[in-house]
C-alpha positions as CSV (number, residue, x, y, z in Angstrom):
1,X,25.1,-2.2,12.8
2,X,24.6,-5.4,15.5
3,X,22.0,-7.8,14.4
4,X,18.9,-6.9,14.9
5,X,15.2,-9.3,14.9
6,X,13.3,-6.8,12.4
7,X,9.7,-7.7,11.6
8,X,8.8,-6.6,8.1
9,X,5.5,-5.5,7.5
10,X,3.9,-6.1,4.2
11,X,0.6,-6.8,2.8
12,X,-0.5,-10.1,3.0
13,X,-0.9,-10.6,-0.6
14,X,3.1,-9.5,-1.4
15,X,5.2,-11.4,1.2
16,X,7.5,-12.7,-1.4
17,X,9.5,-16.1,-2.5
18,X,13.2,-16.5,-1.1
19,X,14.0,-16.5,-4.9
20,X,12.8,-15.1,-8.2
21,X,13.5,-18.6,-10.3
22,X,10.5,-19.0,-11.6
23,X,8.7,-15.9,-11.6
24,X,7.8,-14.0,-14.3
25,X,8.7,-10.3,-14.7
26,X,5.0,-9.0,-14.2
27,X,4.9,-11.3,-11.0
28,X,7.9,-10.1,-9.4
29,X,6.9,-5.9,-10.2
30,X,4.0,-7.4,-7.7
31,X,6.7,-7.7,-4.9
32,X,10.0,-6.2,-5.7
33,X,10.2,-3.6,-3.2
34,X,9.1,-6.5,-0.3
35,X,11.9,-8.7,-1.8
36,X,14.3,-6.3,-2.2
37,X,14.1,-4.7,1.5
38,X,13.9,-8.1,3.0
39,X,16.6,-9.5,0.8
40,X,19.3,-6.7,1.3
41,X,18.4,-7.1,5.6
42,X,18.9,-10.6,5.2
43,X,22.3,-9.8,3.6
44,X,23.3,-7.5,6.1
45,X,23.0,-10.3,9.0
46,X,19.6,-9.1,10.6
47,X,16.8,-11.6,11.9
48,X,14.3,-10.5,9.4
49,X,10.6,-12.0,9.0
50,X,7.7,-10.9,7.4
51,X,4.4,-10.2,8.4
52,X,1.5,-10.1,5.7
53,X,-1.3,-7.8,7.5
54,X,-4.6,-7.4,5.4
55,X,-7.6,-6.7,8.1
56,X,-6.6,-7.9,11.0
57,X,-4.1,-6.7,14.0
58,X,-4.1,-9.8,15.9
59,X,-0.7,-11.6,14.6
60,X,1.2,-8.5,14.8
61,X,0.3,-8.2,18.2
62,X,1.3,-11.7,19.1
63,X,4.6,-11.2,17.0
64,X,5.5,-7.9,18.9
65,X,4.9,-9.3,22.5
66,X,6.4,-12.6,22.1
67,X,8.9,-12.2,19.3
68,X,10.0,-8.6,20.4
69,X,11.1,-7.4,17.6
70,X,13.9,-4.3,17.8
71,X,12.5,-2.5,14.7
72,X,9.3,-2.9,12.5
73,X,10.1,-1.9,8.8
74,X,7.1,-1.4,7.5
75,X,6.0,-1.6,4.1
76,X,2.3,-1.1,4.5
77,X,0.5,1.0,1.6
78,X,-2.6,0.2,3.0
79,X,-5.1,-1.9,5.4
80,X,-8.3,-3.2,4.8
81,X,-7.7,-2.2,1.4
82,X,-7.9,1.3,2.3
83,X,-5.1,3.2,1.3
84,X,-5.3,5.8,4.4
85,X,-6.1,2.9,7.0
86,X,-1.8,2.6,7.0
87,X,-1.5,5.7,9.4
88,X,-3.4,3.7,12.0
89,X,-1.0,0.9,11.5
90,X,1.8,3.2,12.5
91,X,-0.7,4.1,15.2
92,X,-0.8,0.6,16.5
93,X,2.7,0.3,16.5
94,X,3.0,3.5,18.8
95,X,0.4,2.3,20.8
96,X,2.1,-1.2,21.4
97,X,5.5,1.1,21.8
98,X,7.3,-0.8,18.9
99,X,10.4,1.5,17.2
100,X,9.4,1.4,13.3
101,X,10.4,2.8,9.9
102,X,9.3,5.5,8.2
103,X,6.6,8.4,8.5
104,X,4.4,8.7,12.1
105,X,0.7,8.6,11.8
106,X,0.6,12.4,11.7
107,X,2.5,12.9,9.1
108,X,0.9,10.2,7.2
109,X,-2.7,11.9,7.9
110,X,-1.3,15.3,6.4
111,X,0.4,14.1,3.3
112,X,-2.0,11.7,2.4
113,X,-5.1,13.4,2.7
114,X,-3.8,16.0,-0.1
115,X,-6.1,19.0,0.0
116,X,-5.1,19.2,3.5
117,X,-1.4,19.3,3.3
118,X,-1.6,21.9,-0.1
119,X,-3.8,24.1,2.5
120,X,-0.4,24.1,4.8
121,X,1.8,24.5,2.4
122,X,-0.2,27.4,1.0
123,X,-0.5,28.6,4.4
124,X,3.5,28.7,4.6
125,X,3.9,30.5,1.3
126,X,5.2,26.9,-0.1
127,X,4.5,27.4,-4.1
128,X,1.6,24.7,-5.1
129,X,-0.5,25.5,-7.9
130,X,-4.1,26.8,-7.4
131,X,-6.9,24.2,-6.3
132,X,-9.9,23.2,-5.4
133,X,-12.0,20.2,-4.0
134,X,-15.3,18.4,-6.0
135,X,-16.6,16.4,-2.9
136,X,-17.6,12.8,-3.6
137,X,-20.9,13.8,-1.0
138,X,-22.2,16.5,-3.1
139,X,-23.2,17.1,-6.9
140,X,-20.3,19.2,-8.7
141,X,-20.7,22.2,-10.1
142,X,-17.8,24.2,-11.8
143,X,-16.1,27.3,-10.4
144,X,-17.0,30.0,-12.8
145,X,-13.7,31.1,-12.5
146,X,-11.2,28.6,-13.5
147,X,-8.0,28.8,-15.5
148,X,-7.4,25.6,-17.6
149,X,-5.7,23.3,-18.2
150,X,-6.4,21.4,-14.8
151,X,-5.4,17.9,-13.6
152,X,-7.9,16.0,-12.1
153,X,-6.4,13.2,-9.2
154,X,-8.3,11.3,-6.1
155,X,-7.5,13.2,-2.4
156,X,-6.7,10.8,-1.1
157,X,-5.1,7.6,-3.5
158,X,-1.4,7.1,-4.5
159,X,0.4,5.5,-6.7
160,X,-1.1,6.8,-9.6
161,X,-4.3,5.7,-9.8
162,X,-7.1,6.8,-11.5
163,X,-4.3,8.7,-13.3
164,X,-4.2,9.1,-17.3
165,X,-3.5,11.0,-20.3
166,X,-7.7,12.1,-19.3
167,X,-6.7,13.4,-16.0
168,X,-5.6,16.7,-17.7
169,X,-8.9,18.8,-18.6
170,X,-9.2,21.5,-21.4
171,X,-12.8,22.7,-20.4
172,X,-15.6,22.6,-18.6
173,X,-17.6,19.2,-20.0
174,X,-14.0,17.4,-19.8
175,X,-13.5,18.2,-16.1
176,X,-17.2,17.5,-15.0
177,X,-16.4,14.0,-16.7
178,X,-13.3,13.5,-14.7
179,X,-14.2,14.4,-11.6
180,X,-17.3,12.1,-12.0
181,X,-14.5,9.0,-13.0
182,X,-12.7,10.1,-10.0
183,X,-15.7,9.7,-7.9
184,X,-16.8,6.1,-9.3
185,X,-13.3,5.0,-9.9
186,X,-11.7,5.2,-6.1
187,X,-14.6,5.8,-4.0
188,X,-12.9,9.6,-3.0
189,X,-13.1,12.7,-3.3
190,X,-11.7,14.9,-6.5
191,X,-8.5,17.5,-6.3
192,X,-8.8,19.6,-9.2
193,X,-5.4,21.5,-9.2
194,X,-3.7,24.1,-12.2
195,X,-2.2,22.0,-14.4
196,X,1.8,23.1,-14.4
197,X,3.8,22.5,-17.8
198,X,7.0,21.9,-17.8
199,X,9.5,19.3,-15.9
200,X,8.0,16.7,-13.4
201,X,11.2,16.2,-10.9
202,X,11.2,14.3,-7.1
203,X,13.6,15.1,-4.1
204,X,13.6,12.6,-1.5
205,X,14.5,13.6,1.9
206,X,15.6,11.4,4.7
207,X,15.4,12.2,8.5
208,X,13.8,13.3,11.7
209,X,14.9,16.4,13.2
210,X,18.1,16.8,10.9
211,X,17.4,16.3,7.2
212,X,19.3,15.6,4.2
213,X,17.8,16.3,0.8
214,X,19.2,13.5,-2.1
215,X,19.9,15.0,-5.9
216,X,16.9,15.8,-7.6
217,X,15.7,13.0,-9.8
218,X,13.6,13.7,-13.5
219,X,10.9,11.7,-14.9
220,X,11.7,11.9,-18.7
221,X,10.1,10.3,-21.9
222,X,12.2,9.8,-25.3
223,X,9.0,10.3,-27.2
224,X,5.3,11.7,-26.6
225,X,2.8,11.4,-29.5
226,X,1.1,15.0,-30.5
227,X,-1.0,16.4,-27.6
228,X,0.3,13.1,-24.4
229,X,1.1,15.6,-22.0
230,X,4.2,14.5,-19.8
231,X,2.5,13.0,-16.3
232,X,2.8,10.4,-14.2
233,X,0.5,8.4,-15.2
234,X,-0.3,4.5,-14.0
235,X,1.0,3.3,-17.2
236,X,4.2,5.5,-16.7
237,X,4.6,4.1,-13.2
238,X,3.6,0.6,-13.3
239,X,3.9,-0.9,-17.4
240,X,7.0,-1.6,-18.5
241,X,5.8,-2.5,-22.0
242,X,4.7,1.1,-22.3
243,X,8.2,2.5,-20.7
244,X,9.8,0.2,-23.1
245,X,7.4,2.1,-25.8
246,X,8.0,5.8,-24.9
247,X,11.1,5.6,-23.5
248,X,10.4,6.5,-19.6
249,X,13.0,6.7,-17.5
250,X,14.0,8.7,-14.6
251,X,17.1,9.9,-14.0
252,X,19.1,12.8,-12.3
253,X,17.7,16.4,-13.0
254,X,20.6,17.9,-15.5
255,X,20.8,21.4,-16.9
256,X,18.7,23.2,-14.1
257,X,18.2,26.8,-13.8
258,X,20.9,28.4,-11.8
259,X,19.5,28.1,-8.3
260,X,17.0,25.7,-9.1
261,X,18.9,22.6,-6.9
262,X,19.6,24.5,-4.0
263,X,15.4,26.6,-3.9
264,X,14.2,22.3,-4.4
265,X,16.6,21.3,-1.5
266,X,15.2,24.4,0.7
267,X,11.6,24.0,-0.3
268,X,11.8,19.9,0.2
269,X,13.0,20.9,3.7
270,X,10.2,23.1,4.6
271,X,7.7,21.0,3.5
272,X,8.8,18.4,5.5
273,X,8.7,19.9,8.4
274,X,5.3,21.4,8.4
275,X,3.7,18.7,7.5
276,X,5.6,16.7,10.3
277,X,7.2,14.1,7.9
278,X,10.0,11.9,9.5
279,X,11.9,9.1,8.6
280,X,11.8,9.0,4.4
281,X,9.8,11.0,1.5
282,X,9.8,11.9,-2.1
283,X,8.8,15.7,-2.5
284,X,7.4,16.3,-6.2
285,X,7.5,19.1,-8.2
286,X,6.8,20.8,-11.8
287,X,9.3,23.2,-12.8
288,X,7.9,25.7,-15.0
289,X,10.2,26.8,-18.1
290,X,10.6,30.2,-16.5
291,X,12.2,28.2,-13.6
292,X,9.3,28.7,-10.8
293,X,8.7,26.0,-8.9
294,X,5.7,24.4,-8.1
295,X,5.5,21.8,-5.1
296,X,2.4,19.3,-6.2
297,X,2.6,16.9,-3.6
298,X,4.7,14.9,-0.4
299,X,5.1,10.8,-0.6
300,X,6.1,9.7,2.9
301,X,7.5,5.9,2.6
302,X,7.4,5.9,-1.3
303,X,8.9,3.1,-3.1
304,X,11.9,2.2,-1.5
305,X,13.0,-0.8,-4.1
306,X,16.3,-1.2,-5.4
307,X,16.7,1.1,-8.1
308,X,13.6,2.8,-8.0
309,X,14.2,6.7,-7.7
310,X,14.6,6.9,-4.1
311,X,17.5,4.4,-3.9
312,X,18.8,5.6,-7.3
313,X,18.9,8.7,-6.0
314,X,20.3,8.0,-2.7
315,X,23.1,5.9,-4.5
316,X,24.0,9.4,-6.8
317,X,24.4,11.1,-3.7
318,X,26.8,8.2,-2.8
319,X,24.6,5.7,-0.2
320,X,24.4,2.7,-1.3
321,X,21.3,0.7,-0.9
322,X,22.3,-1.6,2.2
323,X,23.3,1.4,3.6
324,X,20.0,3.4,2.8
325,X,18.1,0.6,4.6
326,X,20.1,1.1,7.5
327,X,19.8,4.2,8.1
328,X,16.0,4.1,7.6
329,X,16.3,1.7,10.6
330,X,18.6,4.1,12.4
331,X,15.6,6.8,12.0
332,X,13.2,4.3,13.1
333,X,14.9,3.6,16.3
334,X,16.0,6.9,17.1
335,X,12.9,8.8,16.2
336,X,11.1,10.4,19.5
337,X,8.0,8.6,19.7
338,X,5.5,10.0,23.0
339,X,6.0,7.0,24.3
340,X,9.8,7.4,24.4
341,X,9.3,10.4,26.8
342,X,7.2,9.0,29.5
């Protein structure tokens, strides 16, 4: 690929160091993925410079018109510190006809508001398990008719949070106390969904129109004390002291039901399309020990550090991680924008 002047969009509190001398290993988990994308584009010979965006639109602007950048790569998880602000980020960057990485605002709006893209899915026969909604507007009352266990997440918040070992409800008192932290905790509303046991696996998916699924990739613990049930949790995710503890790791799915690989690949597929996805995703899923599969949610631009499951997956498949970022670009320059058909 030719150079390229690629503006790097990140939040304004994680534009990282040139280095990591220095820096602890709790710092740097602040900012890896921004360090790693902007590193491995530096690498590569591209013009890179980052943009820290908290509340305002006004540099980015003045960086687009006079800088002209070929492609944004954008690394927004939110704006304004609202997590599903980032799709009108994307929107400004169509508006301002700027080519960009990763998901468009529509498929940003479906996946992250989560109720709404399990009502597609189950409206395309796509297997999710059972849920329901406890609005953050109204007091909650139970179903009367509800099969537990149940997991208990915000509808709209990634990465984990307000996510623990309390997130998965036996009865009644337990989930109207979650849904209550839910409320308090992120400000959201409450998805109350089934509560699948069995194996929690990801399939990322790269693309626009043609799409190629990477292996599927296993969150696994070495140990679990007496009733921890195996979830992502934010401790899981984000403490290494805790990994260290339990042994989490992920890795590649092994020993799958005959089948199993090539109904994820299909299923990752369709949910990517009718939820309008394009550029990159992580599909998750909970494989039941009978083998059904269950798809529980779709992460457009999810961690894309090196290493993390994404790029760990990509390099199984063979892509290395330079070459991962390029084709994101790729995507991002090529992907068909209104704008580009006027």
């Amino acid at each position: 690929m030719s150079r390229l002047r690629i503006l790097v969009l990140v939040h304004e509190s994680l534009v990282p160091p040139d280095s990591l001398e220095g820096h602890s290993e709790k710092e740097i988990a602040e900012w890896k993925t921004e360090y790693d994308v902007i590193q491995a584009l530096k690498r590569a010979g591209h013009d890179v410079r980052p943009i820290g965006l908290r509340d305002k639109l006004g540099e980015l602007r003045q960086q687009i018109l006079g800088w002209q950048p070929q492609v944004a790569f954008n690394i927004i998880e939110e704006f304004h510190g609202v997590s599903t602000y980032e799709q009108h980020v994307v929107s400004f960057l169509e508006l301002m006809r700027q080519p960009y990485t990763g998901c468009n605002p529509r498929g940003l709006l479906l996946a992250h508001y989560k109720a709404l893209g399990k009502k597609i899915m189950a409206y395309h026969r796509i297997p999710t398990p059972r849920f329901f909604v406890a609005q953050r507007s109204r007091a909650f009352k139970p179903p009367r008719r509800v099969n537990y266990p149940l997991f208990v997440k915000s509808a709209t918040e990634d990465a984990s949070l307000a996510i623990s070992q309390a997130s998965v409800v036996r009865d009644e008192k337990k989930l109207c106390e979650r849904v209550q932290f839910v409320h308090e905790q992120t400000q959201s509303d409450a998805l109350v969904e089934e509560y699948i046991e069995g194996r929690e696996v990801y399939v990322g998916v790269i693309g626009n129109r043609r799409l190629q699924t990477l292996p599927p990739w296993e969150l696994t613990f070495a140990s679990l004390g007496n009733g921890t049930a195996p979830i992502a949790t934010r401790k899981v995710k984000w403490d290494p002291r805790y990994q260290r503890q339990h042994g989490v790791t992920t890795q590649e799915a092994k020993d799958l039901p005959e089948g199993t690989r090539e109904s994820l690949a299909r299923i990752s597929k369709k949910v990517y399309r009718v939820l309008d996805l394009s550029g990159y995703a992580r599909i998750d899923f909970r494989i039941r020990e009978d083998g059904q599969i269950f798809c529980l949610e779709a992460n457009p631009n999810p961690n894309i550090a090196e290493g993390e499951d994404l790029a760990a997956s990509a390099s199984a498949a063979g892509i290395t991680y330079g070459s991962l970022l390029e084709r994101i670009i790729n995507l991002g320059r090529t992907y068909r924008a209104e704008w580009t058909m006027r």
